[in-house]
Each structure stands twice: as C-alpha cells, then as structure tokens.
N, C-alpha and C positions, 0 to 999 in steps of 0.2 A: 504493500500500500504506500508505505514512505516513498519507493522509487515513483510509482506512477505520479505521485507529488511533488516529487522533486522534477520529471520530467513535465507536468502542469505547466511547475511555475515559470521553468524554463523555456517553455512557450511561450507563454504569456509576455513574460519578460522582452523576449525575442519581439512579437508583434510588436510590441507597444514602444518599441524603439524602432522597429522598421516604421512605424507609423510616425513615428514624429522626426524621423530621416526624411522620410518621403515629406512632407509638411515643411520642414526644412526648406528642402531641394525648391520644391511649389513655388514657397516664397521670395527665394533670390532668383529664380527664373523670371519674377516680377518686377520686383525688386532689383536692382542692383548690389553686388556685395559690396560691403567698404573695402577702399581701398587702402594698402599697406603704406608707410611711409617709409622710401629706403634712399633718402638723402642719409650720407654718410657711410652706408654699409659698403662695403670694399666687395665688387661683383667682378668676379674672373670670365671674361668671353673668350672660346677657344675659335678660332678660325674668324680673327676681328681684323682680317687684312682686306677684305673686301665682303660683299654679297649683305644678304643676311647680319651676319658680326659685324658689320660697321654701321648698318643702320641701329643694331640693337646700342652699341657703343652709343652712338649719336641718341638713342632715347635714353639712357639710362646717365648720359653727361647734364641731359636737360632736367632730370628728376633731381640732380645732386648726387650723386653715386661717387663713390671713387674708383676709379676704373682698372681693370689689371688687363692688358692683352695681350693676349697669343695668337702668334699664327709662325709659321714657317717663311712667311716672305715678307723681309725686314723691310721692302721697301712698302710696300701694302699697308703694313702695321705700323710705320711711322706716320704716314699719312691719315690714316685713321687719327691717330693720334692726338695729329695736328686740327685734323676735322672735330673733334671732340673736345678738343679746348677753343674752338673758335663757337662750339654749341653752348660754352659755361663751363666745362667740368674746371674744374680749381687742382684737380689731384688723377692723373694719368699717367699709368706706366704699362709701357710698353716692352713684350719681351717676345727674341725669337726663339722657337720651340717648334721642333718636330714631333707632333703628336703619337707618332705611331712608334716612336723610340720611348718604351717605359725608362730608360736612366735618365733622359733625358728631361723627361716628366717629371721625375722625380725631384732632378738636378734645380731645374729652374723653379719650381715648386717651394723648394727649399730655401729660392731666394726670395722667392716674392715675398714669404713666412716673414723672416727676417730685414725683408728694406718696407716692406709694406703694411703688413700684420693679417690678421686671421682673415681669410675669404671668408663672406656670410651668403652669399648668392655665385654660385656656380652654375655657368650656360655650359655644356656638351654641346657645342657647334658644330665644330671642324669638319668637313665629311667631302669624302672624295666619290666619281663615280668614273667604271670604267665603259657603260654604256656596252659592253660586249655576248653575245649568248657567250652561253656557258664553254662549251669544249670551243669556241674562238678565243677565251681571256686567259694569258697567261696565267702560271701559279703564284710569279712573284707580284702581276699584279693583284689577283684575287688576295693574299698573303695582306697585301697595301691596304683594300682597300678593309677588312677587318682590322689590322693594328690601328686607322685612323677613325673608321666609325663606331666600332665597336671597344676595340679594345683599351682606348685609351682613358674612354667614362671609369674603367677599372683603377688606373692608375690616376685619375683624378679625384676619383672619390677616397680612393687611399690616401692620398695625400691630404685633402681639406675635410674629409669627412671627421676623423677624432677630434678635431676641433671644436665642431660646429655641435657635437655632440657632447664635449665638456663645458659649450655656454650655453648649450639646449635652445641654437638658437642658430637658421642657417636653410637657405632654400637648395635643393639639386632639381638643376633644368636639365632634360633630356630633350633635344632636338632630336626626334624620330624621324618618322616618314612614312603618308600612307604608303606608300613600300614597306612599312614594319608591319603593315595590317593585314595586308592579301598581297599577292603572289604577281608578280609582271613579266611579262612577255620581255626576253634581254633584260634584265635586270636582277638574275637568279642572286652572284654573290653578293649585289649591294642591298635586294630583299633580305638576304640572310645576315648580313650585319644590320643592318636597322629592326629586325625584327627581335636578333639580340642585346642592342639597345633599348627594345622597348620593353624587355623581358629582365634587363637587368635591372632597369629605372622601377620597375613596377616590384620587381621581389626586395630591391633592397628601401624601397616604401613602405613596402609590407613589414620589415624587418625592424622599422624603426617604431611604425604604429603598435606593432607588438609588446616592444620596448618600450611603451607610453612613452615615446620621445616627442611631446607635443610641439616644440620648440621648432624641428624640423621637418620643411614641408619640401613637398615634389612638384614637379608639374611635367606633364609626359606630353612633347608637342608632336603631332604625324598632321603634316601638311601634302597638298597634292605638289605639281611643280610649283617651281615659283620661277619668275623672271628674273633670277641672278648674272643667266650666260651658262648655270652650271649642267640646266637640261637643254641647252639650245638646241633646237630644232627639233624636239618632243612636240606631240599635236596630244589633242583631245579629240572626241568623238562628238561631244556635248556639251560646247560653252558654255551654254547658259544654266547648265545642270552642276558640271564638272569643267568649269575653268580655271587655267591656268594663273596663278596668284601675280598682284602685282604685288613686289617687294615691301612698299611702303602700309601696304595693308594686312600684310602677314607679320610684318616685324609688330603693327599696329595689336594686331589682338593678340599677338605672345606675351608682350611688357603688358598690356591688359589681365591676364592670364595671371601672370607670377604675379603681379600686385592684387588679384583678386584671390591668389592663393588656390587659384585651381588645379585639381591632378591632371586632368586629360584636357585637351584641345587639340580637335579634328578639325581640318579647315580644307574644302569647304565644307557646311551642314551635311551636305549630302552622306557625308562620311560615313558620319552617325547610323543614319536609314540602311549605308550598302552593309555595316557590320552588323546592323540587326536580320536585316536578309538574309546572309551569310550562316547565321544560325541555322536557319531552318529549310531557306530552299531545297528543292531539287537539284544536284548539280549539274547538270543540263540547261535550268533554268538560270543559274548562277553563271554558267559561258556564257549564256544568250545574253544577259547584264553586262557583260565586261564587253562583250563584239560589241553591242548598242553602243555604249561609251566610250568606244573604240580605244579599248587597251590592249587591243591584240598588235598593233600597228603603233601603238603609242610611241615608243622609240625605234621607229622607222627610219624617221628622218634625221637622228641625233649625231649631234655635230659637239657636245661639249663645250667646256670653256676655253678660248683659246688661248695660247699663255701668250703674255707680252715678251717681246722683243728687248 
C-alpha cells in the first residue's frame, strides 16, 4: 500500500509541475522574458575573424561586454577588433588560436585566464565546412572538420567551465546547425560534427541541471544557412518556408536568445514543425518533405568561402 502511495504522490507531484512548466512556457510565449544584463561579463567568441563572430563581437561590444576573441586568422580578428571598439567596447582582446589544436586551446586559454580573468559567457562559433559527399572528402579533411566543430566545444569547456562552476555563474553557447538536427545531402561529416555539438551542449546541460548548478545556463543554437560566404552557393527549395538567413538577423535573435537565457533556438520556425514531423512521419513521407524543400540539391551549387588573397 505504502509503495502504491509513494508512486501516487509521485504522480501527482510530476503533473503539477509539468503543469505549471507548461503555464510557464504559455506565459513568456506572451510575454516577453526579461532580459539579462551582461555589461561587464568577459564573453569569449570562437571564430570572431569574420561571419557570424564578428557581428556577434559587434552586438555584444554595444551591450558593454568585454570581449575575448578567437579565431585562426590574425588579420580577420584584429579587424574585428578594431570594429568593436569603434561599436563602444572599452575592453577587447584579441587572440590567434587554432581551434582544432586542443594544446593550443588550452595554451591560449591559459592566457586569457590570467591577462583577462574568468570567461562568464562562452560562444562555440568557429566551424568549418568541406561541402564534399562522403567517399569524395578527404580523411585529413573530415579529421578538420570534427577537431574544429566539434571537438574543440571539448577543450573549451574544459578550460572555462571549472570556473564558471566555482562562481555558479557562467552561460555555454553552442552554435549548432540544422545540420545537427537531420541529415543533408553532401554534408555527411559536417552533419556528424554538428550533431555532436549539439549532443555535447545538450548532455553537459543536463549534467549541470543535475548538479543544481543554477548559476549556469546553455543555449543550443541550429540555424538553417546563413549568408556569411561560408555556404555560398547552397539554394533552398522554399524561401519563403525555409530561407536562407540574413547574417544580421540570425546574429539578431542569438544575442536575443542568450540574454533571454534560452536553451534551444531553431531559426527558421519552421524548424520546430520539421523536428516534430520527424517524430512521427512515415519515412517516405519525410523524403517527400526534404525533395519539397529541396534538400536533396541543397548543396549542389556550393562554392564555399573563398579565402583572401
């Protein structure tokens, strides 16, 4: 009898907190969350040489932030730089860093620590694509593109995570990719590093909510393209369904995101609807979805970022 009571209440307990989860959620759906104040907090951006990482630099210099950046091209990240103290930032440091080298991760990590102080906001940026089917992509560059999309969140979080975790206080951004979400045509090993990014960011979420680490919050971002140069020449099926991001509107609802302290951000909505699908269709019904939106063809035309001269 005790056990059937003990599993009761446990019930109960359960509903009545799913219920006022849900009720929650309802709410800020309406509502607006408040937003965080993160003048001051020292935010590390990985791959702040250009795209992406330099607009997010550039929002995050205009909030007051103090800024750490990385990227592997000194000239990219100086300019950044300079762009970021011409946006306000008062306090910008810029450092070169090959991501996909864990000592070197480590190495510069070590300085930031000590010329700058404790990272409280961490962006996993950096991410390379090789654009190639599978048995066309070399190993050293499949090898590339995991040590810089994947493997490096590893050695970044080792590095600022004990920190963030002895002032109980400290955000980890993972830049995903709907490529973390479903499967693309040409795009087998950078699906499979993003989806390991979005698998890492999410377990060691879990790991900290466990941990009642309430101090430490995630935000898991899978966006579709965006117009950086880095999928040049990728097409969609379905603009107006599934189009392609303009930079300044994706870096827009991320810095949105992390100061509203949300876990996941799928862009576009659509997202949402194709991962609820995805549960349950037919798979047959699920090709016919991806041929409509033409993801069979998506990187067809794909040309990459071209490197400067």
């Amino acid at each position: 009898m005790s056990v059937n009571l003990q599993s009761s209440k446990k019930l109960f307990i359960f509903l009545g907190k799913s219920l006022f989860s849900l009720l929650e959620a309802l709410i800020f759906a309406i509502l607006p969350k408040p937003r965080k104040n993160v003048a001051g907090e020292i935010v590390l951006i990985t791959g702040a040489g250009s795209g992406v990482g330099r607009l997010l630099a550039l929002r995050f210099a205009r909030l007051g932030s103090v800024l750490v950046l990385w990227d592997i091209n000194k000239n990219g990240n100086e300019e950044t730089c300079k762009m970021a103290r011409e946006a306000g930032a008062t306090r910008v440091h810029a450092y070169t860093c090959d991501c996909s080298r864990k000592e070197e991760v480590y190495r510069v990590a070590d300085q930031v620590k000590k010329e700058v102080g404790d990272v409280s906001i961490l962006i996993n940026n950096a991410g390379i694509v090789t654009g190639k089917n599978f048995l066309d992509c070399p190993d050293e560059l499949m090898e590339k593109t995991f040590d810089v999309n994947f493997k490096a969140h590893l050695w970044t979080y080792k590095a600022f995570l004990p920190a963030m975790i002895a002032n109980d206080h400290g955000h980890l951004v993972c830049i995903s990719s709907s490529a973390g979400l479903v499967g693309v045509n040409g795009l087998a090993d950078y699906c499979a590093s993003k989806f390991a990014a979005f698998g890492f960011a999410e377990s060691v979420f879990l790991e900290t909510f466990v941990q009642k680490r309430k101090g430490i919050k995630t935000t898991i971002v899978c966006p579709f393209f965006i117009k950086t140069g880095m999928f040049e020449g990728c097409t969609t099926g379905c603009p107006s369904l599934l189009p392609i991001l303009e930079p300044e509107y994706a870096v827009g609802k991320i810095v949105e995101a992390i100061l509203q302290e949300k876990t996941y951000l799928y862009m576009p909505k659509l997202l949402y609807f194709i991962m609820f699908l995805k549960s349950f269709l037919p798979l047959k019904t699920g090709l016919l979805l991806a041929d409509y939106l033409g993801m069979y063809h998506a990187m067809d035309g794909f040309i990459g970022k071209k490197k400067k001269l």
